[in-house]
C-alpha positions as CSV (number, residue, x, y, z in Angstrom):
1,X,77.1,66.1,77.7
2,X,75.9,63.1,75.6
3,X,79.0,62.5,72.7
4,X,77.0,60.3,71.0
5,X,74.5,63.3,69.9
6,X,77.2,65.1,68.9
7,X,78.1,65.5,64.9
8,X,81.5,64.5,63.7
9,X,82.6,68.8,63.8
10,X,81.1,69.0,67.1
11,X,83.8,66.0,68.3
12,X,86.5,67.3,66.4
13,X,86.3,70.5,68.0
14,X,85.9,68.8,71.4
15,X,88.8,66.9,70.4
16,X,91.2,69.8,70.0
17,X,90.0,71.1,73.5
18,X,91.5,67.6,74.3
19,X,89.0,65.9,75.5
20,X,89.2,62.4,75.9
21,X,85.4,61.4,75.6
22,X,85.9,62.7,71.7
23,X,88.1,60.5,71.0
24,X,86.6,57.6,72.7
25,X,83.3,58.6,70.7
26,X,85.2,58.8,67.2
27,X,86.7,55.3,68.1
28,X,83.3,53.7,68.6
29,X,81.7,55.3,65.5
30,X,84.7,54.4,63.2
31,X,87.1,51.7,64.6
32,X,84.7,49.0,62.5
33,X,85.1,50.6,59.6
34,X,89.0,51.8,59.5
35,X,89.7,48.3,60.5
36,X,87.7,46.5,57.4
37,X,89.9,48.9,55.4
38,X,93.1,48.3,56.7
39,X,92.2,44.2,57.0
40,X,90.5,44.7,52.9
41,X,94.3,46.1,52.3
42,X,96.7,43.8,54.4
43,X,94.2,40.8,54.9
44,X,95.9,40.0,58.2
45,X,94.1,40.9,61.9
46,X,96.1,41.5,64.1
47,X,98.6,44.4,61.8
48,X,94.7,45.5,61.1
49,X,94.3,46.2,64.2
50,X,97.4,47.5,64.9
51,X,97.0,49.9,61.8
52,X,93.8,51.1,63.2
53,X,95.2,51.7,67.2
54,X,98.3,53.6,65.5
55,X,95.7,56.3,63.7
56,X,93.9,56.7,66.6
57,X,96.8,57.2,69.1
58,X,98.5,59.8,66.1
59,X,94.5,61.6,66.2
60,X,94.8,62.1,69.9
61,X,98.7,62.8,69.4
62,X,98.0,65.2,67.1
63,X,94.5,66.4,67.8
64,X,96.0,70.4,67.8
65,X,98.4,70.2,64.6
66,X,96.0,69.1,62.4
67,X,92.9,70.4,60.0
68,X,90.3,67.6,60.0
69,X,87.9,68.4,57.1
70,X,85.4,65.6,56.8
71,X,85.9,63.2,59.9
72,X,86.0,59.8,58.4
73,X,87.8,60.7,54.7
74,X,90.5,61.8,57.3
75,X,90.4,58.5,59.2
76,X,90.3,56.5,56.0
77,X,92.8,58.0,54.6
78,X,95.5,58.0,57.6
79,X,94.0,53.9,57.4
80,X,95.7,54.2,54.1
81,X,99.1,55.8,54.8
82,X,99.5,53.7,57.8
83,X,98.9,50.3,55.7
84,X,101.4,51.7,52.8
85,X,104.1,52.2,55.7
86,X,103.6,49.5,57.3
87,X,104.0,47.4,54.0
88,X,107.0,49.2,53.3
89,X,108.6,48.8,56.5
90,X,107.6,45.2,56.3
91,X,109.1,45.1,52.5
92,X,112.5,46.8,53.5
93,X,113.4,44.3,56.5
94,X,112.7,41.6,54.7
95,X,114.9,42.7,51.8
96,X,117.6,43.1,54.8
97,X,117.5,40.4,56.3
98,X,117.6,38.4,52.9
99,X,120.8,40.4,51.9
100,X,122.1,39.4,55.4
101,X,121.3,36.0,55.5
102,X,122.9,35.6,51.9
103,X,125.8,37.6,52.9
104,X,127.2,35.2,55.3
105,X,126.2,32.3,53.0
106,X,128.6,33.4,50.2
107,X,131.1,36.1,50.6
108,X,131.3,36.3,46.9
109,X,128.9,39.1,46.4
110,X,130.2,41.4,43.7
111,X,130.7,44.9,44.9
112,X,127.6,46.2,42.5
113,X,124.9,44.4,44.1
114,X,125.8,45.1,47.9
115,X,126.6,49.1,46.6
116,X,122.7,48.2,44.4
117,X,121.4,46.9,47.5
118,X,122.6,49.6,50.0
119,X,121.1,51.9,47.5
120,X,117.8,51.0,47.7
121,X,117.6,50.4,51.0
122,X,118.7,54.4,51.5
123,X,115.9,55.6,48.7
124,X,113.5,53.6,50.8
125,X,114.8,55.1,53.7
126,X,114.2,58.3,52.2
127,X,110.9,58.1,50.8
128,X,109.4,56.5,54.4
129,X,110.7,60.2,55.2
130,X,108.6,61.8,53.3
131,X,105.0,63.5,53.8
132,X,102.5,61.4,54.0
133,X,100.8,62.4,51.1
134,X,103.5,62.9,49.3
135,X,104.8,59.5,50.0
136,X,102.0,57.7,49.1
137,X,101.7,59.7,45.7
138,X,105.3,58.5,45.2
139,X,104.6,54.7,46.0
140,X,101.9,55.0,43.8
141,X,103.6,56.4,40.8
142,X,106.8,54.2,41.1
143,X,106.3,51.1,42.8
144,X,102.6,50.5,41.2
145,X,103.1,51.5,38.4
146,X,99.8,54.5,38.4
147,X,99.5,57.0,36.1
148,X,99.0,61.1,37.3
149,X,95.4,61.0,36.3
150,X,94.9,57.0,38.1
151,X,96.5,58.6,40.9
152,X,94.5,61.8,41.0
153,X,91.2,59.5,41.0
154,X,92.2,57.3,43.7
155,X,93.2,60.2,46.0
156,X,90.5,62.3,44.9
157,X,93.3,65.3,44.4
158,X,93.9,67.1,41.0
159,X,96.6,65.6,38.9
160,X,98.8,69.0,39.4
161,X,98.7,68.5,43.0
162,X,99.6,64.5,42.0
163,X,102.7,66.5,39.8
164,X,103.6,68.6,43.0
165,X,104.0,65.7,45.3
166,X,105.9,64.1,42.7
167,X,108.4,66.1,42.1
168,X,108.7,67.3,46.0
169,X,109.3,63.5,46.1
170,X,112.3,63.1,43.4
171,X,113.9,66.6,44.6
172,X,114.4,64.9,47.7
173,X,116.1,61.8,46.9
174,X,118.1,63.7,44.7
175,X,118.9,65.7,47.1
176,X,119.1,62.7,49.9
177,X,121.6,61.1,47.0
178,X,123.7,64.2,46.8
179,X,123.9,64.9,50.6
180,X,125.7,61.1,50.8
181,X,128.1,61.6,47.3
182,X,126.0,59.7,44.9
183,X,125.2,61.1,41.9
184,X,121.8,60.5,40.3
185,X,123.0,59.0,37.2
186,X,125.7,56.6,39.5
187,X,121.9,55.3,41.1
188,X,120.1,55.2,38.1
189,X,123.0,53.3,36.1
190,X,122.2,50.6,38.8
191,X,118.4,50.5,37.8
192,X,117.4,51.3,41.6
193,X,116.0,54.9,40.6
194,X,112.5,53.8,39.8
């Protein structure tokens, strides 16, 4: 069978009968592509590239669990949540390793900023955790600064879905907070709560 006749249903379905010449096609008719969005959103090569291998390996991973509609809004958009998370991994170590490098510079840290600190690091923790979808409505909402109906557009959702994966997204660190003893108001007295 010639994969490169085959329409992008065609290969998916081929895909979830797990066969590898699917995913080999679907890499060589979108791996240009993914990786000029990933490289448009990080603007470095090689985490590009490694941003475009990790939605390929979680496609094959995957290939049964998941509901592919149109083949490359899926792609694109897993490009997306994999750039988001690898920024905010990147973002939270070096916010670590800052707090640890200053830590043993000066042992004179007041108690609010290390209990501040260990506070966000935690919520970050906890929204990493989160869907992917929902995740990425959250990082848009709070950490850009996007309105629902900005956010709607740019994920091409409707704005209650955008509301949905918004409050999934607070219930959670709420919850995360409670599960540990905090108190929402002790973590939004310390301006970490978004």
């Amino acid at each position: 069978m010639e994969f490169e006749s085959l329409n992008d249903d065609q290969l998916i379905a081929r895909l979830q009968m797990s066969d590898a010449r699917a995913i080999t096609e679907i890499y060589r008719r979108y791996w240009k592509k993914l990786l000029a969005i990933a490289y448009n959103h990080i603007r470095d090569k090689d985490d590009a590239e490694e941003v475009v291998q990790t939605v390929f390996i979680k496609l094959w991973d995957k290939r049964n669990d998941i509901a592919i509609g149109q083949l490359p809004n899926y792609l694109a958009t897993a490009v997306k949540y994999s750039v988001f998370s690898m920024i905010q991994k990147k973002n939270r170590k070096d916010e670590v390793g800052q707090f640890f490098v200053m830590n043993h510079q000066s042992q004179d840290y007041e108690e609010e900023k290390i209990y501040t600190i260990f506070l966000r690091q935690y919520i970050k923790g906890v929204v990493e955790e989160l869907p992917d979808r929902c995740r990425l409505v959250f990082t848009y909402s709070r950490e850009q600064g996007k309105t629902i109906p900005e956010i709607a557009t740019t994920m091409n959702i409707a704005e209650k879905t955008v509301e949905a994966h918004l409050t999934k997204a607070l219930r959670r660190i709420k919850h995360s907070l409670k599960a540990i003893g905090i108190s929402v108001a002790i973590a939004i007295s310390f301006y970490i709560f978004w």
